[in-house]
C-alpha positions as CSV (number, residue, x, y, z in Angstrom):
1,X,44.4,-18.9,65.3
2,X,47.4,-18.1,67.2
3,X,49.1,-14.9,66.3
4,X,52.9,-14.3,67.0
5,X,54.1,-10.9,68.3
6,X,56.6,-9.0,66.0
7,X,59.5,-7.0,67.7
8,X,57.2,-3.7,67.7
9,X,54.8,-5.9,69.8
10,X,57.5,-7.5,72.3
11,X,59.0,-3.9,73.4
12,X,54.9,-2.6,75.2
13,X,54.9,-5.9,76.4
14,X,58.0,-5.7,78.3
15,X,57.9,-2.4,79.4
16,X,54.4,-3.6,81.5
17,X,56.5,-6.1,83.0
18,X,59.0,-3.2,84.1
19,X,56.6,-1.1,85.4
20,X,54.4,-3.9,87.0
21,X,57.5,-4.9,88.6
22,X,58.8,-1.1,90.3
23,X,55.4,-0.6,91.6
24,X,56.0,-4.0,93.8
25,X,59.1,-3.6,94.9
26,X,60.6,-6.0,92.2
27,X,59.4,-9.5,91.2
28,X,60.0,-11.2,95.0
29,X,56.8,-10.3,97.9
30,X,55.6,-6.9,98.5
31,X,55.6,-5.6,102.2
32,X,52.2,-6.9,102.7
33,X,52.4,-10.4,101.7
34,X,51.7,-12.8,104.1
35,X,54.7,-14.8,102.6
36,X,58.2,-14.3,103.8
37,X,60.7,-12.0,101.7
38,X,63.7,-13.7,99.6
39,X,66.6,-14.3,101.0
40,X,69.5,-11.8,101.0
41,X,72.2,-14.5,99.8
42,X,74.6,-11.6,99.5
43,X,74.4,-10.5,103.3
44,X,76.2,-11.2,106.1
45,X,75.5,-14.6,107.6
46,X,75.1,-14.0,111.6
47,X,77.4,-15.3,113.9
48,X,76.4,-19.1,114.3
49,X,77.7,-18.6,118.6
50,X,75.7,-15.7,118.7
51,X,72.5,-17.9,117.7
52,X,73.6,-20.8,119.5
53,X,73.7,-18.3,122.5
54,X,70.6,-17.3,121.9
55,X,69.2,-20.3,121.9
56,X,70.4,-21.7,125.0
57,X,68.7,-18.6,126.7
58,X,65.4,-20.0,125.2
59,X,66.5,-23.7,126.1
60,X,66.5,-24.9,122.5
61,X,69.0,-27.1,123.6
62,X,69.2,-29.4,120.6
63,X,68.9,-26.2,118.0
64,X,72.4,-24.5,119.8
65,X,74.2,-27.8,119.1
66,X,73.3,-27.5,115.5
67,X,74.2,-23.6,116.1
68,X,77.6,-24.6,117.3
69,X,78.4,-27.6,114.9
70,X,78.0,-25.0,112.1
71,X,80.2,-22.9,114.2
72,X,82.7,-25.6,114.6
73,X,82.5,-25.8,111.0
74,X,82.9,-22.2,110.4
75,X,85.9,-21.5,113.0
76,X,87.2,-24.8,114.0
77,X,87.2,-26.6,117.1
78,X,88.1,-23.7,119.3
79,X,87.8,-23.4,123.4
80,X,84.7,-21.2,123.0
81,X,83.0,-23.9,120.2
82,X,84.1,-26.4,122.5
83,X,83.1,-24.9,125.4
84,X,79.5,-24.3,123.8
85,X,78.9,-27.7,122.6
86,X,79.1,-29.1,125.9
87,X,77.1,-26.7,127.2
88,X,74.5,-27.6,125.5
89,X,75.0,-31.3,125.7
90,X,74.7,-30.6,129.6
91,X,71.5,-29.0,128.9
92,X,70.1,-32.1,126.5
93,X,71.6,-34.4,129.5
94,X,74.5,-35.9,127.8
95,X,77.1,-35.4,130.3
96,X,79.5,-38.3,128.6
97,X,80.0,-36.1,125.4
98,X,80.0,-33.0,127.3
99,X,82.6,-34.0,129.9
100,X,85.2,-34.9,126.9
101,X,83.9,-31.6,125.1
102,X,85.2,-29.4,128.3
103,X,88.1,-31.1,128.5
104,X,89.3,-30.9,125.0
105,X,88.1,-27.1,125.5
106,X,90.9,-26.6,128.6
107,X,93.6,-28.0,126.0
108,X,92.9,-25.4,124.0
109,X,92.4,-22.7,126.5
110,X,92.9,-23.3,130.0
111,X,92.7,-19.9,131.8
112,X,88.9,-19.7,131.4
113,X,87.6,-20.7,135.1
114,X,84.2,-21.2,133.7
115,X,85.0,-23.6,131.5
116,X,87.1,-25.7,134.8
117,X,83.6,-24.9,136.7
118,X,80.9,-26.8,133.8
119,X,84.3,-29.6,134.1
120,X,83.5,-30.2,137.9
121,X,80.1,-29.9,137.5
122,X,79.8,-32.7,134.9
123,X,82.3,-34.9,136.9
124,X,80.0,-34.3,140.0
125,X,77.0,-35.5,138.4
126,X,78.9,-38.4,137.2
127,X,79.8,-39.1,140.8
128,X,83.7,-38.1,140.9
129,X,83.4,-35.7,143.6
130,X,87.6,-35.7,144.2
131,X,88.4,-34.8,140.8
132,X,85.2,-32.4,140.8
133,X,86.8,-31.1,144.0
134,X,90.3,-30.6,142.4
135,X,88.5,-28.9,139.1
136,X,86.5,-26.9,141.5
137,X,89.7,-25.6,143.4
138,X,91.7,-24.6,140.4
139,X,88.0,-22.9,139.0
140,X,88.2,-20.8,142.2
141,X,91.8,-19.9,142.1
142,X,91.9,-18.5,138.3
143,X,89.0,-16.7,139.1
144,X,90.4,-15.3,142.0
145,X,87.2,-16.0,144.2
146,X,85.0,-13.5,142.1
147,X,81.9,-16.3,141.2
148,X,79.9,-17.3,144.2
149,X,78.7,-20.0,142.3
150,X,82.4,-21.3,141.3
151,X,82.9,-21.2,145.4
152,X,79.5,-22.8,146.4
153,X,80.1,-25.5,143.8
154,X,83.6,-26.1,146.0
155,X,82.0,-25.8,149.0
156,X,79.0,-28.7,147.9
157,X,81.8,-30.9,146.5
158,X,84.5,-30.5,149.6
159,X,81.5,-31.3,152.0
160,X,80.5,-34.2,150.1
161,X,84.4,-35.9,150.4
162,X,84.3,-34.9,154.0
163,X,81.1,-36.4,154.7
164,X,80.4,-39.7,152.9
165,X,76.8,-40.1,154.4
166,X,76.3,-36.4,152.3
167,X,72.5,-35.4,152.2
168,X,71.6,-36.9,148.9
169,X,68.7,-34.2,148.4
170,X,71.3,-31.4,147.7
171,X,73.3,-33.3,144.9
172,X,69.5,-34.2,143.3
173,X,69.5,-30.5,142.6
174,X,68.8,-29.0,139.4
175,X,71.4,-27.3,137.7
176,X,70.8,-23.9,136.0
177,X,72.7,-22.5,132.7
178,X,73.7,-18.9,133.6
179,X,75.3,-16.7,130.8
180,X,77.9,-15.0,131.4
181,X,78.9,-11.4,129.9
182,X,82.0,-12.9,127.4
183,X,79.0,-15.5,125.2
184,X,80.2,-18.3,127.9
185,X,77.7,-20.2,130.0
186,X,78.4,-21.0,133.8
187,X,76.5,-23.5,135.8
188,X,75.3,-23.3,139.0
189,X,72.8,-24.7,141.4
190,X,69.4,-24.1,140.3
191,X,67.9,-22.2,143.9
């Protein structure tokens, strides 16, 4: 026989349930579950650059596009979003996408010499060493000759236009993401 609670019965009932839920922490995991909390939907999302950033340094290349799409999303197509999406198509090896990527980030902002640097770069991979070299020159100038790699990238792209029969083991070199204090990446010859 099923027997159905009155009002005087509901009240104990619920007041268990109060209880049972204060002494856990509410109704979500305790502190020792193995399972992860609830999300916080009311908190602060983090900055999706700052992941992306992140990871790049881990050389989740593919993960920091999504990173920096949502960041797109979030802030438009910026220099720094642009300049961050092609830096991590460099890294996945999509130089095509990335080279369009830099130069629509100089549109938007072109006093930032590392963004001109990842531009010659990409165009010397792609085998346009006198445009590289031009890129590479106007890197150098903004910065004011601060970035050895910025002047060694000139120096590898001016020697291969003055010598046509260039040592093709130095452009086979690796490239190597290095991040720079401002969130920006810079790339230089991996040693």
């Amino acid at each position: 026989m099923i027997r159905q609670l009155g009002t005087g019965g509901l009240a104990p009932l619920l007041f268990i349930l109060t209880l049972a839920a204060c002494d856990t922490g509410g109704l979500g995991a305790s502190k020792d579950s193995p399972f992860a909390p609830d999300v916080d939907t009311r908190a602060e999302a983090v900055d999706p650059l700052l992941v992306g950033h992140r990871l790049m340094e881990a050389r989740e290349y593919e993960l920091a596009l999504k990173s920096y799409t949502r960041a797109a999303g979030q802030q438009g197509f910026t220099a720094d979003v642009l300049a961050s999406l092609a830096t991590a198509n460099i890294g996945l090896g999509r130089l095509g996408q990335a080279e369009t990527q830099l130069r629509q980030a100089i549109e938007a902002d072109e006093t930032r010499p590392e963004i001109w640097n990842n531009l010659g770069v990409v165009l010397m991979e792609r085998g346009e060493t006198a445009e590289a070299a031009q890129i590479f020159r106007k890197a150098y100038a903004m910065d004011n000759g601060q970035s050895d790699s910025v002047r060694d990238n000139l120096r590898l792209a001016l020697a291969k236009l003055e010598n046509s029969a260039y040592d093709g083991e130095q452009l086979d070199q690796e490239f190597k993401l290095v991040r720079l204090g401002n969130g920006g990446y810079l790339l230089t010859g991996a040693p």
